[in-house]
C-alpha positions in Angstrom: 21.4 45.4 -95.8 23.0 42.5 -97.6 23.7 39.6 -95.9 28.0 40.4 -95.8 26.9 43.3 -93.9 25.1 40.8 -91.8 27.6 38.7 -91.4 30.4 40.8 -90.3 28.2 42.4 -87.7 27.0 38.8 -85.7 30.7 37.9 -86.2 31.8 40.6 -84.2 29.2 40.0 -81.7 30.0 37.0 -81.2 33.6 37.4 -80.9 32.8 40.2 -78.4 30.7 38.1 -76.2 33.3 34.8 -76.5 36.3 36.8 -75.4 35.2 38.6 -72.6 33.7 35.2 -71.2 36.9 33.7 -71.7 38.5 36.3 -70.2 36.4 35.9 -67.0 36.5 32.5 -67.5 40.1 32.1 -67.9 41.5 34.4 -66.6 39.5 35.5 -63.2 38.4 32.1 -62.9 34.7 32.9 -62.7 33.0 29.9 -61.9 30.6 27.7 -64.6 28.9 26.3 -62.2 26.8 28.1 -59.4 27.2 24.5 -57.6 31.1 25.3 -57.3 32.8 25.7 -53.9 35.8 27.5 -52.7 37.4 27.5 -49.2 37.3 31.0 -47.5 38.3 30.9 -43.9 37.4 34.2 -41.8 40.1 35.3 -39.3 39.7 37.3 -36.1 42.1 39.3 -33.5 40.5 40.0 -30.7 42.8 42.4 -28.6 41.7 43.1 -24.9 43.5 45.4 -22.2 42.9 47.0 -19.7 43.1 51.2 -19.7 43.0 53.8 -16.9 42.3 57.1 -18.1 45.2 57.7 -19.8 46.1 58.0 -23.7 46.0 54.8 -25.4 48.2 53.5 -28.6 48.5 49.9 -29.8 49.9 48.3 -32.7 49.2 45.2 -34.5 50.5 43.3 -37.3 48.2 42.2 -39.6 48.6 39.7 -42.9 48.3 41.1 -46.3 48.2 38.4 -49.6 50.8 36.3 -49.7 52.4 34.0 -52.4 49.5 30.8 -51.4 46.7 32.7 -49.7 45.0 36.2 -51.4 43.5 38.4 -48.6 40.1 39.1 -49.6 38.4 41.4 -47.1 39.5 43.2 -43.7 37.6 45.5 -41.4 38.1 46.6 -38.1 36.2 47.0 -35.0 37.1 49.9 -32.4 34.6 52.1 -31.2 35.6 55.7 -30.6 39.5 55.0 -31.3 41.0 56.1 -34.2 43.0 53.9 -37.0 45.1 53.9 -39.5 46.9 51.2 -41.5 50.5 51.9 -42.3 53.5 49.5 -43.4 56.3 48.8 -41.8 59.5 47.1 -42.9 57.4 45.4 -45.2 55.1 44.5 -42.9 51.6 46.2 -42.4 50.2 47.2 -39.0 46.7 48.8 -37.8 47.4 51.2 -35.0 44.5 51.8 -32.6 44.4 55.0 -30.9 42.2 57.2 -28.3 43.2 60.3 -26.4 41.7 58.7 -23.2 40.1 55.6 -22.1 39.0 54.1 -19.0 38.2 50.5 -18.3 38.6 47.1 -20.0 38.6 47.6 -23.8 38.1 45.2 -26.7 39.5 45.5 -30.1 38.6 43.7 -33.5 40.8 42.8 -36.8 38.5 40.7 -39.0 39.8 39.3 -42.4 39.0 37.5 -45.1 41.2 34.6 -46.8 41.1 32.4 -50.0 43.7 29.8 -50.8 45.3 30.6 -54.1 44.9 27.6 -57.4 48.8 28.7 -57.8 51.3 30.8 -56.5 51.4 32.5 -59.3 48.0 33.8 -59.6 48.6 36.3 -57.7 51.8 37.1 -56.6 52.9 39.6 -53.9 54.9 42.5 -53.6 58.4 41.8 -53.2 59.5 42.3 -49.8 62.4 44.4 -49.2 65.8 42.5 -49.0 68.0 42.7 -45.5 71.5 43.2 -45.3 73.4 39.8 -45.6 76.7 39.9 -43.5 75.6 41.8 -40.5 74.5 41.0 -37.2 74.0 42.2 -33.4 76.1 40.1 -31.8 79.3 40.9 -30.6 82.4 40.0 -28.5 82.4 36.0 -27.3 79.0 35.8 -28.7 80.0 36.9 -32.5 83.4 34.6 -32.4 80.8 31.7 -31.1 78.9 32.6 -34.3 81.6 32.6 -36.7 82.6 29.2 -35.4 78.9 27.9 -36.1 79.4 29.2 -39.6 83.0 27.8 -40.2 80.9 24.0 -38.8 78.1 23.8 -41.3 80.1 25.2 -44.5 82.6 22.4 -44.0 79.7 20.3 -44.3 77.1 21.5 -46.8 77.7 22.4 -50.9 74.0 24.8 -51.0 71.6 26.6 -49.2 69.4 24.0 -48.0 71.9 21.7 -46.9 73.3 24.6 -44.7 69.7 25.7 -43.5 69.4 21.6 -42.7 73.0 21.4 -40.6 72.4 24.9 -38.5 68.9 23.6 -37.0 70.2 20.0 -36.6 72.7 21.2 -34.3 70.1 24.1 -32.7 67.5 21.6 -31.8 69.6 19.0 -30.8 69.6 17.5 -27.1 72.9 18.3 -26.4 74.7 21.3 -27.3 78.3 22.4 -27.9 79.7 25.0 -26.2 79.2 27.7 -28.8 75.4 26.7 -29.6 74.7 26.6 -25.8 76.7 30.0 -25.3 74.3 31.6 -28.0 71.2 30.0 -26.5 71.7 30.5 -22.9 70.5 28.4 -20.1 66.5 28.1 -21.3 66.1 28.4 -25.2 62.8 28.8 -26.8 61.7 27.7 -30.6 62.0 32.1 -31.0 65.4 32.1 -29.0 66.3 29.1 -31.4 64.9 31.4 -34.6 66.6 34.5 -33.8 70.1 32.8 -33.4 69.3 30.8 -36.7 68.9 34.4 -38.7 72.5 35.7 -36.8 74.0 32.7 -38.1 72.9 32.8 -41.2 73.5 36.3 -41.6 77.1 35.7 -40.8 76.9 33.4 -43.4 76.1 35.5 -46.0 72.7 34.9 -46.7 70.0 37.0 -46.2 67.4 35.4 -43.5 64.5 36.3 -41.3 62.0 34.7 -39.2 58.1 34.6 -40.6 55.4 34.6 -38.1 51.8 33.1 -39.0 48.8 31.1 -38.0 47.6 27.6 -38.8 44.7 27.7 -40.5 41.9 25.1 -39.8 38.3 24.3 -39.8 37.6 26.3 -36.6 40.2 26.8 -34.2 39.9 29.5 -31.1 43.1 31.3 -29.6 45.6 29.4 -31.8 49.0 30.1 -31.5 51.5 31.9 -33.6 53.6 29.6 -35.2 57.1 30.7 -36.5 59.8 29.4 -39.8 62.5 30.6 -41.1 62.8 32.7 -44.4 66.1 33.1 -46.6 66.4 34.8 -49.8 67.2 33.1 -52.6 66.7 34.0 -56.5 64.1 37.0 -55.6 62.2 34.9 -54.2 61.8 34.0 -49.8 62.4 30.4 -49.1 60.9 28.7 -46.2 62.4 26.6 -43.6 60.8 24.5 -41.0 61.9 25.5 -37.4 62.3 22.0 -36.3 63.7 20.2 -38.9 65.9 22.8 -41.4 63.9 20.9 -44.2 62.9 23.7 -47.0 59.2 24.3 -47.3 56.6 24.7 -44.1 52.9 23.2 -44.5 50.5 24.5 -46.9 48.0 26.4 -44.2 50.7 28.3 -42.5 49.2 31.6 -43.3 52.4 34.4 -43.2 51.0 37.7 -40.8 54.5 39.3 -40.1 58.2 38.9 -40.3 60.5 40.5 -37.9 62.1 40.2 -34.5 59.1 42.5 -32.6 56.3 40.9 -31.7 52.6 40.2 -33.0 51.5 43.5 -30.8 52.3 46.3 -29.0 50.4 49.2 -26.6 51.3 52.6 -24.9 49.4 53.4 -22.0 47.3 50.6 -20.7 48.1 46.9 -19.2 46.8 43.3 -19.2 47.4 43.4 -23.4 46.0 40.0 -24.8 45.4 39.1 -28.5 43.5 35.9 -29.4 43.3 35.0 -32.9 40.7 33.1 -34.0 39.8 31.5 -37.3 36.9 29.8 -39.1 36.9 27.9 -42.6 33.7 28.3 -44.7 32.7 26.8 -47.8 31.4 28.8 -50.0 30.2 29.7 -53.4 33.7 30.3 -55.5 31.7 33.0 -56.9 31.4 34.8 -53.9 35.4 34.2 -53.3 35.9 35.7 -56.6 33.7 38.6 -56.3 35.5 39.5 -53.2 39.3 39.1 -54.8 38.2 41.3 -57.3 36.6 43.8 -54.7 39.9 43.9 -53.1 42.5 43.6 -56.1 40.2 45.1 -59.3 37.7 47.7 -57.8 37.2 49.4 -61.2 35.8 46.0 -63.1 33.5 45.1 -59.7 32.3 48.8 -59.7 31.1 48.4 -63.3 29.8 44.7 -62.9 26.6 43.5 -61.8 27.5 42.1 -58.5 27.8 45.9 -57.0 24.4 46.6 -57.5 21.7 46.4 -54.4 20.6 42.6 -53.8 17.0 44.0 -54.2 18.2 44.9 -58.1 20.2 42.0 -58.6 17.4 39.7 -57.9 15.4 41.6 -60.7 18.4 41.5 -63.0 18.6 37.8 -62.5 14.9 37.7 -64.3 15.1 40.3 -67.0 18.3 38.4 -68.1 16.7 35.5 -68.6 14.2 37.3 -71.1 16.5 37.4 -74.0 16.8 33.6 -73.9 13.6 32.9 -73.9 13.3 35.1 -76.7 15.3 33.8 -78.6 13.8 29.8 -78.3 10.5 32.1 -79.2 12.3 32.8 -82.5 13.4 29.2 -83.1 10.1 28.1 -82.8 8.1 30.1 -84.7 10.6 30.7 -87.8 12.8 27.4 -87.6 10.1 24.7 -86.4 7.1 26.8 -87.6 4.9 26.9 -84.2 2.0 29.5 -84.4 1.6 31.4 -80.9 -0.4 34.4 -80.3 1.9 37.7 -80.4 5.5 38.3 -80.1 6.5 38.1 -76.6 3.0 36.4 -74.8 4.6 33.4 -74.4 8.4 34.8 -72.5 6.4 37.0 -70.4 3.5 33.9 -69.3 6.6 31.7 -68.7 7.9 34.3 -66.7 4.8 34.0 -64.3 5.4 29.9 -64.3 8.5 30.6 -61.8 5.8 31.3 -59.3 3.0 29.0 -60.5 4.9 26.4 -61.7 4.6 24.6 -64.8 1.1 22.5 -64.0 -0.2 24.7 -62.4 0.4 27.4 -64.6 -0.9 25.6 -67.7 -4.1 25.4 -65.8 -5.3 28.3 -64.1 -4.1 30.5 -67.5 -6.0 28.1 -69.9 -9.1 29.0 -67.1 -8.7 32.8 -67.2 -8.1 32.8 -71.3 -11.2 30.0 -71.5 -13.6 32.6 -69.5 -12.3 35.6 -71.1 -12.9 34.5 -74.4 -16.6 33.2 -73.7 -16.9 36.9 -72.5 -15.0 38.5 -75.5 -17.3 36.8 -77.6 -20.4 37.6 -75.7 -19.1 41.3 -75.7 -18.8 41.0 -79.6 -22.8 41.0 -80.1 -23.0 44.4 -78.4 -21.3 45.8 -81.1 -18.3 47.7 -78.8 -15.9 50.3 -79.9 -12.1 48.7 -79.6 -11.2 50.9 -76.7 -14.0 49.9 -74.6 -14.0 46.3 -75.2 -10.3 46.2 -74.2 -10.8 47.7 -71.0 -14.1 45.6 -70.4 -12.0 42.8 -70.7 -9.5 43.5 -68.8 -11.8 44.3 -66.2 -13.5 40.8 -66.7 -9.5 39.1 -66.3 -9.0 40.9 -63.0 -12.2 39.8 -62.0 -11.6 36.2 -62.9 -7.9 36.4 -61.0 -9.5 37.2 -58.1 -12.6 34.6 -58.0 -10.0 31.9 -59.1 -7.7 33.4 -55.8 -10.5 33.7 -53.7 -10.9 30.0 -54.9 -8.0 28.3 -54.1 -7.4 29.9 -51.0 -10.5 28.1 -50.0 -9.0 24.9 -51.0 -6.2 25.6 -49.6 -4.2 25.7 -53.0 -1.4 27.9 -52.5 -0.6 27.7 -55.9 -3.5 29.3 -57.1 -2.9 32.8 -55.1 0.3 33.3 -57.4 -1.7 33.8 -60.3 -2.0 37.5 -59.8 1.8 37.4 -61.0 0.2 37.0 -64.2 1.1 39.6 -66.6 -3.1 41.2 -66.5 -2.4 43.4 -70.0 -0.7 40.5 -72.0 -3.7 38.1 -70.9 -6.2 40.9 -72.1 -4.8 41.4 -75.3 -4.2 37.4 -75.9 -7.9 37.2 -75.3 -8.6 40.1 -78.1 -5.9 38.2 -80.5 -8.0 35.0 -80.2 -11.6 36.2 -81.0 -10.4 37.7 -83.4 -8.6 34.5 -85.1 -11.7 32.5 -84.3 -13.9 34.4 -86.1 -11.9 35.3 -88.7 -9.9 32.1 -89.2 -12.3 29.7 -87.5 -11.9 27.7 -84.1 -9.3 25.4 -85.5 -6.5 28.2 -86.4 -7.5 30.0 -83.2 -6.9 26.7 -81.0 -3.6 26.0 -82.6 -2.2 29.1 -81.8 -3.5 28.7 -78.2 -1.8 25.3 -77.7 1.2 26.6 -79.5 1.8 29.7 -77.3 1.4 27.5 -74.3 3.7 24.8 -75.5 6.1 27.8 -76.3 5.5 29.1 -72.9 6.1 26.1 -71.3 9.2 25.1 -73.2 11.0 29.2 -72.4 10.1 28.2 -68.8 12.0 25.1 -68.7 14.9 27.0 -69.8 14.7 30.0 -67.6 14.2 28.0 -64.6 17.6 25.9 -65.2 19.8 27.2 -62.4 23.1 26.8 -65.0 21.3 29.1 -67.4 20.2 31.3 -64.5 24.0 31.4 -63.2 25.7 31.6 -66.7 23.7 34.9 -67.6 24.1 36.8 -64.4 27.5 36.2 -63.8 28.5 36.3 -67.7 26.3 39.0 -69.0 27.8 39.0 -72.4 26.7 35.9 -73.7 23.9 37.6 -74.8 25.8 39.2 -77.1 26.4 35.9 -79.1 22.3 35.5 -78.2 21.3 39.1 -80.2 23.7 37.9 -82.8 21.9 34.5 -83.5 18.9 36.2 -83.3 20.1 38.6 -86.3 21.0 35.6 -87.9 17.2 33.7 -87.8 16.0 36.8 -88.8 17.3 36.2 -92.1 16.0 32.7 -92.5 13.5 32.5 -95.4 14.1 28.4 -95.4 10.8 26.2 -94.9 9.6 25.8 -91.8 9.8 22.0 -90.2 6.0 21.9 -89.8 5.7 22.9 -93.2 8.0 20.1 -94.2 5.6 17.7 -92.6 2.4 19.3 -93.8 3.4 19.1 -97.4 5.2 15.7 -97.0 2.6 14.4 -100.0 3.2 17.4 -102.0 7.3 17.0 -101.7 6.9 13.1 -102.8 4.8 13.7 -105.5 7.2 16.3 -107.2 9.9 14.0 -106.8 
């Protein structure tokens, strides 16, 4: 293969594994660092009532993602009723049924919400526009209306300005006599809403009133607050009830929009819904995972995150492999440190998570210092290969356990995690290291021992890093980019930087 061949192929790798980080990156908004928070608040509606053996139907509205908060999750909690979630006038309700009940009866919505970075990043479905120019009232009532509208066109030029003059003269102390024949006697903030939306109706412009919570740290049985909506460009503008100012507070989170309210039930009595919420801070990757649950089920299917956490905890190891590999191949080709084997020192470091470092360094220079004594003993009886291997291997387990045995004694829990050392790669490092020692002396068979250690330790340090941990679980294709550099050091045929120092004399003397 010539090295164009080569070229073109890491290239592509490389540009694999870049864009579909970025995309993640970019795009979903996967998190870089495992440190990063979101805020995910958890919403409950509990609904109680009392039933008496009759058939049971209730209706609730419940939110769906709007254009500042993405709905992330939702389940339900009704034993033995049925349910079904349809929509409604662009709304969406759960209805609860049961063909008989008897006794008090408790009913759960449970959602999940996440604040949007911008109203774009997710944007809703359109609701369905009303009919501007009609309206329910009629006789006295309608001509009081029209007079209200005749008032505040005199005296606004746009939208907001009219929004602002109808709910100055709503809320205020004292009314006229059409306001006050349109409220009645004892207006409420809905009574007030309701006769905003007739107004503006009359008025040309299509309005509605949007009901919600206010979402906070923890909060128990808040209340539903209520704004007004108008269209305007596609696109729903709020209005604060109070005030007529455009725009409500950033935690109003919208649940429904219409004239009916929050519930509804057929055949019981004593109907009570509390809504509840909770904020939680947590991991913006677990927000992420869930908006992608919810909004891209095909690319969470096919991504780690669906598997078992039993399997992802052993996927968040073996990725690390490949890392540690590829500082192995650095080493030893680049720098020019001698180690014993291939892959010895990524799968020793790989028993250090448990050990730790110091530890580690110790008890395996032990087990390798009393299996090559033995290895060398075994030598003089003149052993087939087969049976020397499994002798020492035998001889390794039986050193694990004395050194276990050992340090339980002591009381060095440390030393029990040494039977997480990988038995078969210790057996065969011993075999590697007689055999350098007598072949090569005791000098070449040390440096290889110190080498693979140092190699060990250093592929430890790395796969222990919680940002290297984090990148290569949640962006599994970087290790695209990490086969094509290791493609590429396979092709290095440069001196080694050891070598460099070694012949430092030689170099000077040629030049």
């Amino acid at each position: 293969m010539n090295n164009r061949h080569l070229y073109v192929l890491t290239s592509l790798l490389i540009l694999a594994g870049l864009a579909l980080f970025s995309y993640k990156l970019l795009v979903l908004h996967f998190p870089l660092s495992p440190d990063s928070q979101v805020k995910i608040w958890d919403m409950e509606v509990r609904v109680s009532f009392l039933a008496k053996d009759r058939p049971i139907k209730v209706s609730l509205y419940i939110p769906r993602t709007s254009s500042n908060y993405a709905l992330l999750d939702e389940n339900l909690v009704s034993r033995g009723y049925g349910t079904r979630i349809r929509k409604v006038a662009g709304n969406r309700q759960v209805v609860w049924s049961i063909r008989k009940a008897s006794g008090q009866q408790t009913l759960y919505y449970r959602a999940t919400l996440q604040k949007l970075r911008s109203p774009d990043e997710l944007a809703p479905a359109k609701p369905e526009p009303l009919q501007a120019g009609k309206s329910d009232l009629k006789g006295a009532r309608l001509m009081a209306a029209m007079a209200v509208v005749d008032d505040i066109r005199a005296r606004s030029v746009d939208t907001d300005m009219l929004v602002s003059e109808l709910m100055m003269r709503l809320n205020a102390p004292k009314l006229n006599q059409n306001l006050d024949l349109l409220l009645g006697s004892a207006p409420t903030e809905l009574t007030r809403a309701r006769t905003a939306v007739d107004i503006l109706q009359l008025a040309g412009l299509q309005a509605r009133i949007a009901h919600g919570v206010q979402l906070s740290e923890f909060q128990r049985d808040l209340n539903v607050v209520h704004w007004l909506q108008v269209l305007q460009r596609d696109h729903w503008r709020p209005y604060d009830l109070a005030t007529g100012e455009a725009g409500v507070s950033d935690d109003y989170y919208l649940i429904w929009h219409s004239n009916k309210s929050l519930i509804k039930m057929r055949g019981g009595k004593q109907l009570k819904a509390t809504i509840s919420v909770v904020l939680n801070k947590t991991a913006a990757l677990y927000g992420i995972l869930l908006q992608s649950k919810a909004d891209m089920p095909a690319l969470y299917k096919f991504s780690l995150h669906s598997l078992p956490v039993d399997k992802q905890a052993t996927y968040h190891i073996m990725l690390l492999i490949p890392l540690g590999a590829l500082l192995l191949v650095f080493l030893r080709n680049v720098i020019g440190i001698k180690t014993f084997g291939t892959f010895m020192p990524v799968l020793i470091a790989l028993a250090f998570r448990e050990t730790q470092l110091l530890w580690g360094l110790i008890l395996f220079s032990l087990v390798i210092a009393a299996g090559l004594m033995v290895r060398l003993y075994l030598e003089r009886l003149k052993l087939l290969l087969v049976p020397r291997l499994a002798s020492v291997l035998i001889v390794v387990i039986l050193l694990i356990t004395a050194l276990s045995i050992f340090s339980d004694n002591l009381g060095l829990e440390r030393g029990l995690s040494i039977a997480l050392f990988p038995m078969v790669i210790m057996t065969m490092t011993i075999e590697r290291m007689s055999i350098v020692w007598e072949e090569l002396g005791r000098k070449e068979a040390m440096q290889q021992g110190i080498g693979s250690l140092a190699v060990a330790a250093l592929a430890y340090i790395v796969m222990i890093n919680q940002q290297m941990n984090h990148l290569v679980f949640v962006f599994p294709e970087i290790l695209l980019v990490v086969l094509a550099l290791s493609l590429l050091l396979g092709r290095y045929s440069g001196y080694r930087l050891l070598e460099l120092i070694r012949f430092r004399a030689l170099l000077r003397g040629s030049s």
